[in-house]
N, C-alpha and C positions, 0 to 999 in steps of 0.2 A: 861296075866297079866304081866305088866311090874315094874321093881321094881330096878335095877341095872345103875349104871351111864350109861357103854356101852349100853341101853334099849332107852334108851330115846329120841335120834332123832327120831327113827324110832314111838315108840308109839305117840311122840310130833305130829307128819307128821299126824298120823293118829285120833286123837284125834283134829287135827285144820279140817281134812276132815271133819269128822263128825260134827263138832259146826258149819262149815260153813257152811253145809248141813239141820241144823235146823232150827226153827225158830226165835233161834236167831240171824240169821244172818241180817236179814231186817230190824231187829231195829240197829244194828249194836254192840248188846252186846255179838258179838261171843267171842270166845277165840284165834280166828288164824286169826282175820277179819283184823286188822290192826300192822304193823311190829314193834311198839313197844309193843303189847301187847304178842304176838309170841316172841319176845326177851325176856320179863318178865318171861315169864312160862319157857322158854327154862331155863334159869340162873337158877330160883328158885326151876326147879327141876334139875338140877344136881346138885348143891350144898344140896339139901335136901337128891339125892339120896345116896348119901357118907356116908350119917348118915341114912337111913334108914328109912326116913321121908317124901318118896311119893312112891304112888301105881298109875300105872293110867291103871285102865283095859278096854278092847277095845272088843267090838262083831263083830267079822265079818260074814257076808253072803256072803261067796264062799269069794273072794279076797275085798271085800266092805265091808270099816267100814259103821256099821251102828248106833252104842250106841256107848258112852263112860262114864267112870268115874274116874275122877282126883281126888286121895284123899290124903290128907296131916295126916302124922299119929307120935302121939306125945305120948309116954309112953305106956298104954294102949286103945289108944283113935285113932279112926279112924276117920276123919272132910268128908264129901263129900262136896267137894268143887265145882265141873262142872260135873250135869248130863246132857249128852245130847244128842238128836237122829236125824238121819237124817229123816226128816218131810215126804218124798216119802214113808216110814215104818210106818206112824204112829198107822193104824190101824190095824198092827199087833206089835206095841207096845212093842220093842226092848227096850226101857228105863225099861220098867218095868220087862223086862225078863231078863235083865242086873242085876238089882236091887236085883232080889231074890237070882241071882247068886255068886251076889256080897256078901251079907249077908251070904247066907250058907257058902261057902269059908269063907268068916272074919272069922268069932265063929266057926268054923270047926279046925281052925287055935289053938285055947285055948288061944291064945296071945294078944287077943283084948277082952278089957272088953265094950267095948260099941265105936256104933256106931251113932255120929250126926250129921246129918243131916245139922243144922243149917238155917239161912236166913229165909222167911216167912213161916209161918205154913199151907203148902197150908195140901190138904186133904188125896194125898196119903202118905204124911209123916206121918201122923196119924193112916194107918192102920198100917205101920211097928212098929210104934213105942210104949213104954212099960210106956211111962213118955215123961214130957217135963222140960229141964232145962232154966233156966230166961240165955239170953245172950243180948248183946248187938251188934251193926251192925256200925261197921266202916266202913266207906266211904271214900277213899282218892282222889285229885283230883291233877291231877297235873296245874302249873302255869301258863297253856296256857288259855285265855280268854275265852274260850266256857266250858273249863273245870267249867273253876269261874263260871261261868253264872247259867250253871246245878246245881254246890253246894247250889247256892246261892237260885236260885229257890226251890231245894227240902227242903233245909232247911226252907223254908218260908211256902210252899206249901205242901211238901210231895209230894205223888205219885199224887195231881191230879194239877203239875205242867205241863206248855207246853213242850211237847216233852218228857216227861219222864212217863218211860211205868210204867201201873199199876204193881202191883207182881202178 
């Protein structure tokens, strides 16, 4: 678990291994895939880490990340914001043994009243979870023309726009 400003290269380093390592990497929604997105996450957690406002815990197998999870943590509230595994593991299912790890630690803690999730309601979030709170889903897109394109499409289309993957 990392959690400290001096933490964070090193878990960043390992946390882009593993997202590039998933499946998301192919569609190209990793988190370490491209150097502005890797500069974003870098900033946002060290300036978070000051305050105390990112966890990002990492599974390794011998010296191999193979899970991670990036979480932004605000009062009592824990966000999982980037679950992900490296896909060579899947059927032995490192996300979800991260997951349980990660939960028991949280609430182990007394310091975090609830944990969400957030983003689609796929099905394993519904076995962990106790309740479902109403949220909403910002999308930000920056200025460059494919960005537009994507906005503009999902906002038209939704998920069953071209090139934009289901949830």
């Amino acid at each position: 678990e990392f959690r400290r400003p001096e933490e964070m290269p090193r878990a960043l380093d390992l946390a882009f291994a593993v997202s590039k390592a998933s499946w998301k990497q192919e569609g190209g929604t990793d988190m370490g895939g491209a150097d502005d997105l890797r500069a974003f996450y870098r900033e946002i957690s060290e300036r978070l880490a000051e305050r105390g406002g990112v966890r990002i815990l990492v599974s390794l197998l011998g010296d191999k990340p193979i899970a991670v999870h990036f979480y932004l943590v605000a009062n009592a509230s824990v966000y999982l914001i980037v679950n992900d595994f490296d896909h060579d593991y899947r059927q032995r299912s490192p996300g979800t043994v991260l997951l349980y790890q990660s939960i028991e630690r949280l609430f182990e803690e007394r310091s975090v009243g609830q944990l969400c999730f957030g983003g689609y309601l796929f099905d394993y979030k519904k076995v962990w979870a106790t309740g479902v709170h109403p949220h909403a889903t910002i999308e930000l897109y920056h200025g460059r023309p494919y960005s537009r394109l994507i906005g503009w499409l999902k906002g038209r289309f939704g998920s069953r726009a071209p090139g934009v993957a289901d949830p």
